[in-house]
GUFI-525749 format. One record per residue (C-alpha): residue in one letter; x, y, z. Coordinates in Angstrom, 3 decimals, always signed. Each point is the difference from the previous one (the first is absolute). Last residue first. Layout:
// GUFI-525749
R, code, X, Y, Z
R, a, X, Y, Z
...
END
This chain:
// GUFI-525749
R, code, X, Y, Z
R, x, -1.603, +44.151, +48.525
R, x, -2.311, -0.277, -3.054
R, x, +3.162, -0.824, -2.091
R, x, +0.297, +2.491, -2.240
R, x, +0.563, +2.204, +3.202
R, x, +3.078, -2.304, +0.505
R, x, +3.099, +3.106, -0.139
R, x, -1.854, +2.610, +1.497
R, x, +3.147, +2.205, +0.069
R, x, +1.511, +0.707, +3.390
R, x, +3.469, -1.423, -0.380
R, x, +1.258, +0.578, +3.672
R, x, +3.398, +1.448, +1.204
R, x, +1.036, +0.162, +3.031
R, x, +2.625, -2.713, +0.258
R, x, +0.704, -0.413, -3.710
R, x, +3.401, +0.227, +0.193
R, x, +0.372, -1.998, +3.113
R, x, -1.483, -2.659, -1.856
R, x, +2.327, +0.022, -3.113
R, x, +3.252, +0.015, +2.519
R, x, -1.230, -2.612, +1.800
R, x, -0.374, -2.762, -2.828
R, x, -2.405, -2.760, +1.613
R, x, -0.278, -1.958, -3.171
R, x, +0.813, +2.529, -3.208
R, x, -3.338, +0.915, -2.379
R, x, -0.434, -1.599, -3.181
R, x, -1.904, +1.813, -2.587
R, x, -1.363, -2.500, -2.769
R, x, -0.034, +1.557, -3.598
R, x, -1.605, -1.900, -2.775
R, x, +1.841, -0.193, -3.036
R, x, -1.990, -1.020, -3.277
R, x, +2.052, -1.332, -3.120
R, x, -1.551, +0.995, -3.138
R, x, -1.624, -2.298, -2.966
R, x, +2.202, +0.044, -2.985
R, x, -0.846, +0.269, -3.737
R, x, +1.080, -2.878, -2.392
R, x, -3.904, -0.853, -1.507
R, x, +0.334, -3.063, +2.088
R, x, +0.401, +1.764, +3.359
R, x, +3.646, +0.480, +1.367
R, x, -0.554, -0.230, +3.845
R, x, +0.873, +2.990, +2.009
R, x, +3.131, +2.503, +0.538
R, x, -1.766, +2.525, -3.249
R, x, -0.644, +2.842, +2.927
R, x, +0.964, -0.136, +3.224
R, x, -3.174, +0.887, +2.270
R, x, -0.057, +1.354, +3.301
R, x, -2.857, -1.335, +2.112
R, x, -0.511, +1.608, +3.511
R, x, -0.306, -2.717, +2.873
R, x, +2.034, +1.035, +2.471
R, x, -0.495, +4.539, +0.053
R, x, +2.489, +1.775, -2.166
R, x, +0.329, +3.896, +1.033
R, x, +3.116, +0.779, -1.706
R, x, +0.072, -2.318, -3.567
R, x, +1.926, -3.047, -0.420
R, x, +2.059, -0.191, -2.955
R, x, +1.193, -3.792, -1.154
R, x, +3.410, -0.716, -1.073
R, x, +0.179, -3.148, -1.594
R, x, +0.948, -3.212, +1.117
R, x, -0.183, -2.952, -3.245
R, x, -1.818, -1.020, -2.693
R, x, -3.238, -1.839, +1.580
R, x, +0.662, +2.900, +2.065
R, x, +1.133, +1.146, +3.681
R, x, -0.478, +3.240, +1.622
R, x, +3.254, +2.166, +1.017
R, x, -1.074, +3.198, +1.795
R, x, -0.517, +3.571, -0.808
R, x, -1.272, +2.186, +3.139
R, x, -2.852, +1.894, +1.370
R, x, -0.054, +2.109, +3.181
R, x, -2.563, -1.670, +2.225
R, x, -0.381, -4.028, -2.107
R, x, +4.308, +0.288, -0.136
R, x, -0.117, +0.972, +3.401
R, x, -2.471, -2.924, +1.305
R, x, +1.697, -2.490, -1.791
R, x, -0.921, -1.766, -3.178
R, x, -1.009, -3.582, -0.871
R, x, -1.344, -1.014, -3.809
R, x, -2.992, -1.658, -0.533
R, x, +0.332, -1.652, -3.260
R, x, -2.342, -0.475, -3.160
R, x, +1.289, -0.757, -3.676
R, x, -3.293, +0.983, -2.356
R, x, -1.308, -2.376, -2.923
R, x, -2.692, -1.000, +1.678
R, x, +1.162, +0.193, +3.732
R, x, +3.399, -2.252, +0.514
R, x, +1.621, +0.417, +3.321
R, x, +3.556, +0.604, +0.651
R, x, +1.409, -0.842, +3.996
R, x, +1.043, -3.765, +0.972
R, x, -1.212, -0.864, -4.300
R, x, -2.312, -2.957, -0.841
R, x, +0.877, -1.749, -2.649
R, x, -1.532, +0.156, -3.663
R, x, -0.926, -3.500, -1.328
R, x, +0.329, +0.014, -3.879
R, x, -1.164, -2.930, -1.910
R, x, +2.498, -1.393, -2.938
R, x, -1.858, -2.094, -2.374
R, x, +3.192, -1.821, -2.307
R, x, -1.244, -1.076, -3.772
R, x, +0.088, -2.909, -1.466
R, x, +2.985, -1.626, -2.428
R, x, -0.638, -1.102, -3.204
R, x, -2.396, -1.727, -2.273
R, x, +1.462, -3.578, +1.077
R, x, +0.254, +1.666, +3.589
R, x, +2.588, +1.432, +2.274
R, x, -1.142, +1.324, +3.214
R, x, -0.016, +3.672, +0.674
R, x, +1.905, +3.294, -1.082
R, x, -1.514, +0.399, -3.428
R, x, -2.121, +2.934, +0.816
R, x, +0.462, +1.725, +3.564
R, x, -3.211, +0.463, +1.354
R, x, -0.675, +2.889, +3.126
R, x, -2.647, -0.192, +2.674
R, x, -0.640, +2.585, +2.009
R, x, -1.211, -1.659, +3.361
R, x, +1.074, +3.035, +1.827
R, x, +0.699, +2.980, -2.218
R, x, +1.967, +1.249, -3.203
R, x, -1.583, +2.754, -1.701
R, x, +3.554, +0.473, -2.430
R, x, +0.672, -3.737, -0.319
R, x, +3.363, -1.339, +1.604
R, x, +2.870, -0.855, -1.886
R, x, +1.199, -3.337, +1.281
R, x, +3.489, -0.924, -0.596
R, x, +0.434, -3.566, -0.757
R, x, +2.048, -2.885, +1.073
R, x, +0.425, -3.851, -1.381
R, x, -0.544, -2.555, +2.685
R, x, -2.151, -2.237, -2.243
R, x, -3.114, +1.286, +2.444
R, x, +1.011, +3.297, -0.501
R, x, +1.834, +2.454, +2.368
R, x, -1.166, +3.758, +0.141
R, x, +1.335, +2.948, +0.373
R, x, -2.016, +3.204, +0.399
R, x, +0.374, +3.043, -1.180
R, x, -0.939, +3.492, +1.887
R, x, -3.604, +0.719, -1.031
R, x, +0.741, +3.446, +2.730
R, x, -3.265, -0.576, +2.076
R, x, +0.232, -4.240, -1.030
R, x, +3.779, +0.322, +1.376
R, x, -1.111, +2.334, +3.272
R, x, -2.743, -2.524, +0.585
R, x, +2.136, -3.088, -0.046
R, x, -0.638, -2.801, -2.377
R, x, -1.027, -3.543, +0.672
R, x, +0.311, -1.922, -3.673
R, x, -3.120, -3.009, -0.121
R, x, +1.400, -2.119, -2.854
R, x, -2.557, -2.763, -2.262
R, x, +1.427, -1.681, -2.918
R, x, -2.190, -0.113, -3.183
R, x, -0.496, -3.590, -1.181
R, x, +1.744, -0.766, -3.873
R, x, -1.133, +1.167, -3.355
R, x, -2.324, -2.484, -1.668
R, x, +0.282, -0.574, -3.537
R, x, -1.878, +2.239, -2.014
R, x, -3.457, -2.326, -1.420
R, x, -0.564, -0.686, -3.368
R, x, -2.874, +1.185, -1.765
R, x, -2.771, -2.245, -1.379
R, x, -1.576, +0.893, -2.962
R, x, -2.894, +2.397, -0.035
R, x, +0.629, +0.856, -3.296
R, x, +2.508, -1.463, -2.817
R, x, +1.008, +1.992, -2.584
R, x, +4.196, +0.299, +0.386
R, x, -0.435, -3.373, +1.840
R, x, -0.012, -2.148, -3.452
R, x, -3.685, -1.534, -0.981
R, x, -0.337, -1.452, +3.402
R, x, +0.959, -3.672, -1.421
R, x, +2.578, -0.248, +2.298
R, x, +1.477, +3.652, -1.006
R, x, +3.456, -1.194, -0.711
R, x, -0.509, -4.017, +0.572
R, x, -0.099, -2.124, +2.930
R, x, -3.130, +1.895, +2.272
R, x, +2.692, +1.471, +2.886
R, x, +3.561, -0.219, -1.865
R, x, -1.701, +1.932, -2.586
R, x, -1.897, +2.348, +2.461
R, x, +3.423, +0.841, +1.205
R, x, +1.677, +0.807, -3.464
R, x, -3.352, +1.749, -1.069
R, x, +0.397, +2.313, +3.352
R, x, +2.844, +1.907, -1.839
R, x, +1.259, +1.866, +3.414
R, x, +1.515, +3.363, -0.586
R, x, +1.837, +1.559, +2.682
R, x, -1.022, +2.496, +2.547
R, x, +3.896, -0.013, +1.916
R, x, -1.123, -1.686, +3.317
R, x, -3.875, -1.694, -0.341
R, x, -3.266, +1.438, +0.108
R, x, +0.088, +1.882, -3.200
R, x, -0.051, -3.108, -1.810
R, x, -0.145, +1.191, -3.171
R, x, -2.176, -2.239, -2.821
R, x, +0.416, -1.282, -3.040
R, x, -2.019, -2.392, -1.880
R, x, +0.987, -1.888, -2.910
R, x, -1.647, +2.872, -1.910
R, x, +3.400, +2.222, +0.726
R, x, +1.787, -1.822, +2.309
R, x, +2.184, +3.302, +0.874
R, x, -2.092, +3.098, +0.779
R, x, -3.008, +0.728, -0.380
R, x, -1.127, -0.581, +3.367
R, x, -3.073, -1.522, +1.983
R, x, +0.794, +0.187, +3.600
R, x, +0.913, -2.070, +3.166
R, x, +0.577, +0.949, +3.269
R, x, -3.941, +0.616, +0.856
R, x, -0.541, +0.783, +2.965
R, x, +3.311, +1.908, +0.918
R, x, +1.607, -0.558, +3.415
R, x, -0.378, +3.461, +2.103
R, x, -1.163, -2.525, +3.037
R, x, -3.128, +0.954, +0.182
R, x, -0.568, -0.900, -3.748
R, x, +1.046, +1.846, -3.279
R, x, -1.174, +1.405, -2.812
R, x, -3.815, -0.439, +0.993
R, x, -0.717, +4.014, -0.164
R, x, -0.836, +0.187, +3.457
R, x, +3.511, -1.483, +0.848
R, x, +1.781, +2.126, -2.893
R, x, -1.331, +3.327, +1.656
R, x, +0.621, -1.443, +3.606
R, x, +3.890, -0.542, -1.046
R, x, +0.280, +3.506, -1.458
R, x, -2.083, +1.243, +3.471
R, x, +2.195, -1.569, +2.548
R, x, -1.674, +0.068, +3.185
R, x, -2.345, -3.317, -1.800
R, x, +3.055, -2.162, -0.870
R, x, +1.344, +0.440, +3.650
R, x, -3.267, -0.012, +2.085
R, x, -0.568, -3.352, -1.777
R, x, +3.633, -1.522, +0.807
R, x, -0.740, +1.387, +3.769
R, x, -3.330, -1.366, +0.240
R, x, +1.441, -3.705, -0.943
R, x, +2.925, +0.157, +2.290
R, x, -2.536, +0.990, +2.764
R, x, -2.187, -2.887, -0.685
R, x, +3.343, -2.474, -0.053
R, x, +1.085, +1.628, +3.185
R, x, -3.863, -0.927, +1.139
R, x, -0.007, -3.408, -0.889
R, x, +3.383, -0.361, +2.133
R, x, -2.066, +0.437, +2.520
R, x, +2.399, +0.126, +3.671
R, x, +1.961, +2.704, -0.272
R, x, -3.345, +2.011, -0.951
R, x, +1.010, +3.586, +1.160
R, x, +4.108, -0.019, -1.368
R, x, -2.062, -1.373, -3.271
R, x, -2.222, +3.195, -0.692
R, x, -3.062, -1.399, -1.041
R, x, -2.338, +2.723, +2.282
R, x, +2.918, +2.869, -0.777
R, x, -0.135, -0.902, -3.382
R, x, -3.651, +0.216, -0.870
R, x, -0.894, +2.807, +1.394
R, x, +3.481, +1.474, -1.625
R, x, -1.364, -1.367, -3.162
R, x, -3.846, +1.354, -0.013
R, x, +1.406, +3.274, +0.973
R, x, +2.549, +0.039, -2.987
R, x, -2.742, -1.115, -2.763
R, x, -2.566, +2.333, +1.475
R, x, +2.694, +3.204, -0.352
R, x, +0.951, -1.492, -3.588
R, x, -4.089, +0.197, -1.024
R, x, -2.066, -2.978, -0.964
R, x, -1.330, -0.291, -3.228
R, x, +1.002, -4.111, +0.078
R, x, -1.836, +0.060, +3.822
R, x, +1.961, -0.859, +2.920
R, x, +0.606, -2.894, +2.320
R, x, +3.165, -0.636, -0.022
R, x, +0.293, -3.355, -1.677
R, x, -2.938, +1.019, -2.007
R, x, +1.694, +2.866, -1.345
R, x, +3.015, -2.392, -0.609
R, x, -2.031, -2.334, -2.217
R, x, +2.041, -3.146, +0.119
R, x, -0.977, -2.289, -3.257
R, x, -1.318, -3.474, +0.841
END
């Protein structure tokens, strides 16, 4: 039966890249394997959604899909096709499927098939709804699961990967990338009479001690002391690039946003999300000096009226 990735996710064929994205990450983080250790049905489910949010996110690749050029898995439907090239009226046909596009003259198969050129067909250059032969099979796609840091997926740093035959390959990764991304690396799986299958690489994005990932954005709560919050001050905050210098304005209170623009994700579309510092004023334990200045002195704004109290 042919895979209909809109049914796999659970979407109508009209429906809308914003639909097609929700419907996946619903998906995903329910069939996510690190949450179903134990149902190995489900990292087989999840494997499925992510090869149909993959062909569908792309819109070349959902073009040919709706137009029947090629399946859910970007092979083509129909990898032969009538030619007029070499073989002439014996029959010629390029198989577009297979490495190089060559010409295949079909009569010399059929021959071997129904013992004689044509078998009685009336030659294969006008023969209709004749049987087709079959591309041999390519081998089994090989599963990897590649655990990436959040700074390296923030920054697409590469990633290198070893292969099942021990060979090893640096990983670009995919402008958009996220968890449960799943990337497919043609050619790089296990050997078949057609040739070799393809490797399914899904992306698991670690957890980081201090970054966190909102949307596209970079967040981070960032400490400052009590005279750099007063009188202002330019500190070092870190990046998924490195320490920069970060200006903190007189008068910050904890929790004020400042924003560093372009230090985000890199969307699909190659623009950057922004890395959000959120200041947290930490005050010195039992430091005498800082009391004894403030002996006297009372803030007398009406600092929780918002707050009914």
């Amino acid at each position: 039966m042919v895979k209909d990735p809109y049914s796999i996710l659970g979407v109508t064929h009209g429906a809308s890249e914003k639909e097609i994205k929700s419907a996946y990450r619903k998906l995903a983080k329910e069939l996510h394997p690190d949450a179903n250790k134990d149902n190995p049905k489900a990292t087989d489910r999840f494997s499925e959604v992510t090869q149909a949010y993959d062909l569908l996110s792309d819109k070349d690749k959902r073009a040919q899909f709706d137009r029947g050029e090629i399946d859910m898995y970007g092979n083509p439907t129909m990898p032969f096709g009538y030619g007029g090239g070499p073989g002439g009226a014996r029959g010629g046909f390029r198989a577009e499927g297979f490495p190089g596009g060559e010409a295949v003259d079909l009569g010399d198969i059929f021959e071997g098939l129904f013992g004689g050129r044509g078998g009685g067909m009336g030659g294969m250059g006008g023969a209709r709804g004749g049987p087709r032969p079959r591309a041999a099979p390519r081998g089994a796609n090989v599963q990897y699961r590649l655990r990436v840091s959040l700074t390296d997926a923030a920054r697409l740093a590469d990633q290198r990967v070893t292969l099942s035959d021990g060979k090893t390959i640096d990983l670009k990764l995919p402008k958009g990338v996220e968890d449960g991304t799943q990337m497919r690396l043609s050619g790089k799986g296990e050997q078949g009479p057609g040739g070799a299958g393809d490797a399914l690489v899904t992306i698991t994005i670690a957890p980081h001690p201090f970054f966190r990932r909102d949307g596209d954005d970079l967040r981070l709560d960032l400490p400052v002391t009590l005279d750099e919050a007063v009188l202002g001050a330019r500190v070092k905050a870190p990046t998924a690039e490195g320490a920069v210098m970060l200006s903190i304005p007189a008068g910050t209170s904890s929790g004020t946003v400042l924003r560093l623009k372009g230090k985000g994700f890199t969307r699909k579309d190659g623009t950057n999300g922004d890395q959000l510092v959120t200041t947290e004023i930490v005050l010195p334990e039992n430091d005498a000096d800082l009391a004894s200045r403030l002996e006297g002195w009372r803030d007398t704004r009406a600092v929780r009226s918002r707050l009914e109290v």
